[in-house]
C-alpha positions in Angstrom: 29.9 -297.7 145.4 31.3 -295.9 142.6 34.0 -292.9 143.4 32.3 -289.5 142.8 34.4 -288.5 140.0 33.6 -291.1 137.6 30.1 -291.8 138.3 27.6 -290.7 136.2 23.7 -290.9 136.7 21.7 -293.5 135.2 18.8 -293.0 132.9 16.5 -294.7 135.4 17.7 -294.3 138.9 17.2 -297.7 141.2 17.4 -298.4 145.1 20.5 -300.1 146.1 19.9 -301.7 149.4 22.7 -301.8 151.9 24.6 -298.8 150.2 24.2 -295.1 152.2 26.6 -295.9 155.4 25.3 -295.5 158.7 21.5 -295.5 158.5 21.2 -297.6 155.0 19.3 -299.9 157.5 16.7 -298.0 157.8 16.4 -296.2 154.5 14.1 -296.9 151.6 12.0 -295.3 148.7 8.6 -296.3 149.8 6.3 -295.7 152.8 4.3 -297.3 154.8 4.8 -300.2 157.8 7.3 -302.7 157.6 5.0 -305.0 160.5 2.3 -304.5 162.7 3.3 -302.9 165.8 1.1 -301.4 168.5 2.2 -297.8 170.3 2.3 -298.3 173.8 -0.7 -295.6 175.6 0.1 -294.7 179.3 -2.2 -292.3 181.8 -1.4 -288.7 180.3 -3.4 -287.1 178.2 -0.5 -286.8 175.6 0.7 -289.4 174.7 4.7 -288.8 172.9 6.4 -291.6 171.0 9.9 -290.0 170.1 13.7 -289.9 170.5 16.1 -287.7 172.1 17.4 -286.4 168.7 17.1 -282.5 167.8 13.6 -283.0 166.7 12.8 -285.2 169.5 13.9 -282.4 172.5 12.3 -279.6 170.7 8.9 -281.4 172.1 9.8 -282.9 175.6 11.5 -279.2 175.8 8.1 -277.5 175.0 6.0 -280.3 177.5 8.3 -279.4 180.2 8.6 -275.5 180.1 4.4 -275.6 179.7 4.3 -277.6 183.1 6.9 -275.3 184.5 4.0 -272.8 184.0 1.5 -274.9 185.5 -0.5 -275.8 182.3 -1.7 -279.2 184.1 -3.2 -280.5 181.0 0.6 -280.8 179.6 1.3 -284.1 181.2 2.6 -286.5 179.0 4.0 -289.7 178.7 7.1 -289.9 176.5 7.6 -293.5 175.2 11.0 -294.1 173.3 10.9 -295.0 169.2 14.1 -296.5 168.4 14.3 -295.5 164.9 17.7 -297.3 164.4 15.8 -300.6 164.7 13.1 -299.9 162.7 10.5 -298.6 165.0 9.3 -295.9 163.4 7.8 -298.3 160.4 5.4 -300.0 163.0 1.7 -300.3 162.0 1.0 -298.2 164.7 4.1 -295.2 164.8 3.0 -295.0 160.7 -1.0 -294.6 161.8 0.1 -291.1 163.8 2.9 -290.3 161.4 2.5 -291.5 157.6 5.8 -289.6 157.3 7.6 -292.6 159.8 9.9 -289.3 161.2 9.9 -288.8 165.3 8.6 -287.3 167.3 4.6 -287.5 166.8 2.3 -286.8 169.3 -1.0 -288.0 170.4 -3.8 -285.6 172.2 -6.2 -287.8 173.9 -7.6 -284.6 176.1 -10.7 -284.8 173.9 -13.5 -286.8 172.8 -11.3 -287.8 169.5 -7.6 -288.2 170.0 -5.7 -285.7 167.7 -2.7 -286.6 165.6 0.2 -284.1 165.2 3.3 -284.9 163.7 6.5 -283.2 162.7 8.1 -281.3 165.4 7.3 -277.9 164.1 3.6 -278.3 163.5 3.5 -279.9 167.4 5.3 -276.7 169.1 2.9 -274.8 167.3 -0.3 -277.3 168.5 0.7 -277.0 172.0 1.7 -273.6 171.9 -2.2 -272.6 170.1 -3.6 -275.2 172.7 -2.0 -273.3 175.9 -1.8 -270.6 175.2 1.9 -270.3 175.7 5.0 -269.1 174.2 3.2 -267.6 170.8 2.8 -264.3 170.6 -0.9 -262.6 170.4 0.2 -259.4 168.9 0.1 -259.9 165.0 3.4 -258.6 164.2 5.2 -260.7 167.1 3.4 -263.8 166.2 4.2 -262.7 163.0 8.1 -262.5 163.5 8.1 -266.1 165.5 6.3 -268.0 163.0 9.2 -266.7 160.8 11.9 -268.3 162.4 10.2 -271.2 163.1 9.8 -272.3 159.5 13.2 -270.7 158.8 14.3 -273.9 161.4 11.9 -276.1 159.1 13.6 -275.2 156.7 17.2 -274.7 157.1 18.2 -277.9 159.6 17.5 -280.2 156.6 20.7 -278.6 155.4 22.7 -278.7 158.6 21.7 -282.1 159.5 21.1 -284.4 156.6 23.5 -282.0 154.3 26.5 -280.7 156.7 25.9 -283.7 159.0 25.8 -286.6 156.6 28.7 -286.1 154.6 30.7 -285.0 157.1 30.3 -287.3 159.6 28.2 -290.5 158.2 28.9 -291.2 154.7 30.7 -293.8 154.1 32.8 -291.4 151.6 34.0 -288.0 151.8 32.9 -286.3 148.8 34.7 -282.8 149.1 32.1 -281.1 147.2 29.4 -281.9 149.4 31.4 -281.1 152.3 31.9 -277.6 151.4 28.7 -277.2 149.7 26.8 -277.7 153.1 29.9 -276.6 155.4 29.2 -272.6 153.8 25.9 -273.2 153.9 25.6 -274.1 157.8 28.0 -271.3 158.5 25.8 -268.9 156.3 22.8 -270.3 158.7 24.9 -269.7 162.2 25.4 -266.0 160.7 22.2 -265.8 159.9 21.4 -266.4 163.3 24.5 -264.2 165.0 23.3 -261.3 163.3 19.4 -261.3 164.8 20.7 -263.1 167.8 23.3 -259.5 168.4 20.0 -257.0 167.8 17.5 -259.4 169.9 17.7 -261.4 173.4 15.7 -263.9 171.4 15.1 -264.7 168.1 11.2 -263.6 167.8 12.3 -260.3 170.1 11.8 -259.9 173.9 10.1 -263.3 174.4 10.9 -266.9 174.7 9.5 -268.8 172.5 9.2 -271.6 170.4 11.0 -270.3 167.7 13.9 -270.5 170.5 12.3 -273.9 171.7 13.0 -275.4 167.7 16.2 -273.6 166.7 18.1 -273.9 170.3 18.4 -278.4 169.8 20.2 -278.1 166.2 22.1 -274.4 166.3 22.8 -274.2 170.1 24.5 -277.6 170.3 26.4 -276.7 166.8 27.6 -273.9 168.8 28.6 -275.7 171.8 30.1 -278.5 170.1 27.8 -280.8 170.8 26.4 -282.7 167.5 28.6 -283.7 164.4 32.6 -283.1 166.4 32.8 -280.4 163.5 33.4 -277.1 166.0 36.6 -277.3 165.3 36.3 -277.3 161.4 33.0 -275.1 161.5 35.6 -272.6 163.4 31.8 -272.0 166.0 33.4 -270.0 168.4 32.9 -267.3 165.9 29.6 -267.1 166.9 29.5 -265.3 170.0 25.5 -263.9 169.9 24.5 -267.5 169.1 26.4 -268.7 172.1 25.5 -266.4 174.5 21.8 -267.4 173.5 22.5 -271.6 173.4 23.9 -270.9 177.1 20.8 -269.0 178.1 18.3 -271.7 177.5 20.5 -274.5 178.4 20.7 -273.0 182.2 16.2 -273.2 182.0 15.3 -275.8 184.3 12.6 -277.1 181.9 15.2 -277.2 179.4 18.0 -279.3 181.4 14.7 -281.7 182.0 13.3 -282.3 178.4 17.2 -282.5 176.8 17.5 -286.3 179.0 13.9 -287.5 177.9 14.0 -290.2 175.2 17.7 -290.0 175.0 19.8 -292.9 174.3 23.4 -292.1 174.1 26.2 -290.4 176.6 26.3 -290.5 180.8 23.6 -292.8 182.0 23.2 -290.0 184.6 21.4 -287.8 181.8 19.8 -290.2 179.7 15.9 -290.5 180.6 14.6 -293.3 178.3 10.7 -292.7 179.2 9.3 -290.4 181.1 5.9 -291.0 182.7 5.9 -289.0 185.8 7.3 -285.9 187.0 9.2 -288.0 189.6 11.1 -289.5 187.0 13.6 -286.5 187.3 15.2 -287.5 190.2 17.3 -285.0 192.3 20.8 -287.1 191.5 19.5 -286.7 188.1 19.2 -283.3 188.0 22.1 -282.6 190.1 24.5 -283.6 187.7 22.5 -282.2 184.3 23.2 -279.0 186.2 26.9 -279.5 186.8 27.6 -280.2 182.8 24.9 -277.9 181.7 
């Protein structure tokens, strides 16, 4: 790898396997499968092949607060994708997703099973097909659509800008650093300043704006992704934490944040979840102590 200062770009840029640090398994320049894999289906009409990443709890999030409504028809099974081995490039993962990104989902409630994938586009599916956490009224709908794509399209910055080069390339390239460190502190303003005129971010409702921004911004806030609190100085933040604590107390939230998760206590890791009896109550007892 050649030091940042005295690199300059090629006329004709080519793939260098093995170079990119932590996930330069798993990273190439071309689509489609890597080997024929089939996805697992289980009993639920929606069927979730994910990981409990940020984009990954936005959706087991969403499934559980719809069944805390009693929306039936929201059962799901939720059927791990370990993208650090590669999963995500089986035959079958690629048919749902061409885009090989969790979480995708598959609606089997119908005559035809329906493909949705990336997480933004699947709050909004379930949201249209419950009738649930979307506002009706134009201008409300109107304001959480908003902030929903303004998650689409900011975390690409905090996660694979801020959170790559600060805490998994295999250099630290100052520039970079700062570049994306001012810009995820611009994004957590951002968010402060609605967050100090608004109990949530669409107005008086939950919803899944909340539901998308809360798995990236609230655990930024809380210290919970990247170890960079500290350096991002989050405590600064005092709307955006206030909000972050808010969901994390939601039952439905302190469910969907353990499904598909693979790291931390055993206690709050839920690898697949099949059955609402899968929560158990020394399960849940303990995700509300450290919530």
């Amino acid at each position: 790898m050649t030091d940042s200062a005295d690199y300059t770009p090629p006329a004709v840029w080519t793939w260098k396997q093995g170079g990119g640090g932590r996930f330069a398994n798993i990273n190439r320049p071309i689509a489609g499968p890597t080997h024929d894999k089939e996805l697992p289906v289980g009993r639920h009409p929606l069927q979730l092949y994910s990981l409990g990443t940020p984009n990954g709890i936005k959706v087991t999030v969403m499934l559980e607060e719809l069944l805390a409504l009693g929306h039936a028809g929201a059962e799901y099974d939720a059927w791990l994708i370990p993208i650090n081995e590669g999963a995500q490039f089986g035959s079958g993962f690629v048919a749902i997703n061409p885009n090989s990104k969790i979480p995708a989902l598959l609606d089997r409630s119908g005559p035809t099973p329906v493909r949705v994938f990336e997480s933004g586009a699947i709050l909004m599916y379930l949201a249209e097909k419950f009738g649930a956490f979307l506002p009706t009224e134009p201008g409300k709908r109107a304001e959480c659509l908003s902030w929903l794509f303004w998650q689409m399209g900011s975390a690409p910055f905090l996660g694979g800008g801020f959170g790559h080069f600060y805490a998994y390339a295999p250099i630290k390239i100052e520039y970079a650093i700062d570049r994306y460190a001012m810009e995820a502190k611009r994004q957590l303003d951002v968010l402060d300043r609605r967050l100090a005129e608004s109990p949530w971010l669409a107005g008086d409702e939950y919803t899944i704006a909340d539901i998308a921004v809360w798995p990236w911004y609230g655990a930024m806030v809380k210290g919970q992704i990247y170890e960079a609190g500290e350096f991002l100085q989050v405590h600064e933040y005092e709307h955006v934490i206030r909000w972050a604590d808010q969901i994390a107390a939601r039952p439905a939230v302190r469910r969907g944040r353990i499904v598909n998760r693979t790291s931390g206590a055993l206690a709050n890791q839920l690898r697949e979840r099949h059955d609402a009896s899968d929560f158990d109550t020394k399960t849940q007892d303990k995700l509300e102590a450290s919530s």
